[in-house]
C-alpha positions in Angstrom: 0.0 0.0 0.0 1.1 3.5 -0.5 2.2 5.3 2.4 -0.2 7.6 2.4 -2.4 4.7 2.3 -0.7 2.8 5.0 -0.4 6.5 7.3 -3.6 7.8 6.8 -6.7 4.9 6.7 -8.1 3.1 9.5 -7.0 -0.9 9.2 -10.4 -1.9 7.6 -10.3 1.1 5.0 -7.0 0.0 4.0 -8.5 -3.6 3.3 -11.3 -2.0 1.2 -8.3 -0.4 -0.7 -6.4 -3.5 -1.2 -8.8 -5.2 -2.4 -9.7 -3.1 -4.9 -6.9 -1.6 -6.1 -6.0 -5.4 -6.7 -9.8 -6.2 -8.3 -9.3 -3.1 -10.8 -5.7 -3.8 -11.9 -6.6 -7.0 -12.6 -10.1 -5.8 -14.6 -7.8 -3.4 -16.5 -5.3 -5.6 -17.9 -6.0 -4.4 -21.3 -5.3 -0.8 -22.1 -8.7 -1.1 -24.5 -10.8 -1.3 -21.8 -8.9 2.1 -20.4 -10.6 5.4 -20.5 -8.5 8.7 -21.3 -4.9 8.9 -21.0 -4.2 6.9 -17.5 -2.5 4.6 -16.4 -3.4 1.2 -15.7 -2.0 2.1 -12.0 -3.5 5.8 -11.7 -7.1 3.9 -12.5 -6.6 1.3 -9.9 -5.5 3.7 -7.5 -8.8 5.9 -8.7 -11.1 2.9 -8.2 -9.4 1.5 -4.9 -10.0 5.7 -3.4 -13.7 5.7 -4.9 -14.3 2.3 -3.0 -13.2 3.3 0.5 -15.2 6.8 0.0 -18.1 4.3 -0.5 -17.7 3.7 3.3 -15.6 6.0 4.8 -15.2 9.7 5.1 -12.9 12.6 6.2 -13.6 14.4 9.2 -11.5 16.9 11.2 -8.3 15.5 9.2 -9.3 11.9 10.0 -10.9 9.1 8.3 -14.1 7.8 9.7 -16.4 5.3 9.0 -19.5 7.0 7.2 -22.8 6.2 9.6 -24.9 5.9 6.4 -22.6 2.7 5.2 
């Protein structure tokens, strides 16, 4: 995980990150199936943040987990 991954994210949102960053590197393994000019890492690292927003949120500088999740 990156560091600011590793530094910043509660141990479950960090899992949620994982898991997708792994799921969506593995769904875009072929640069066809890529929208717009990034990389194959920048839009697993997109996917992986828009999946522990799903569930968490910042507040006061620290990720919480949203109530509504």
């Amino acid at each position: 995980l990156p560091e600011s991954v590793r530094n910043n994210l509660p141990k479950h949102a960090q899992e949620i990150y994982k898991e997708a960053f792994n799921n969506a590197w593995e769904q875009y393994a072929d640069p066809d199936d890529w929208r717009g000019d990034a990389s194959r890492e920048e839009v697993a690292h997109k996917v992986a943040w828009s999946a522990v927003k799903q569930v968490y949120e910042k507040r006061n500088g620290k990720w919480v987990r949203n109530p509504d999740s």
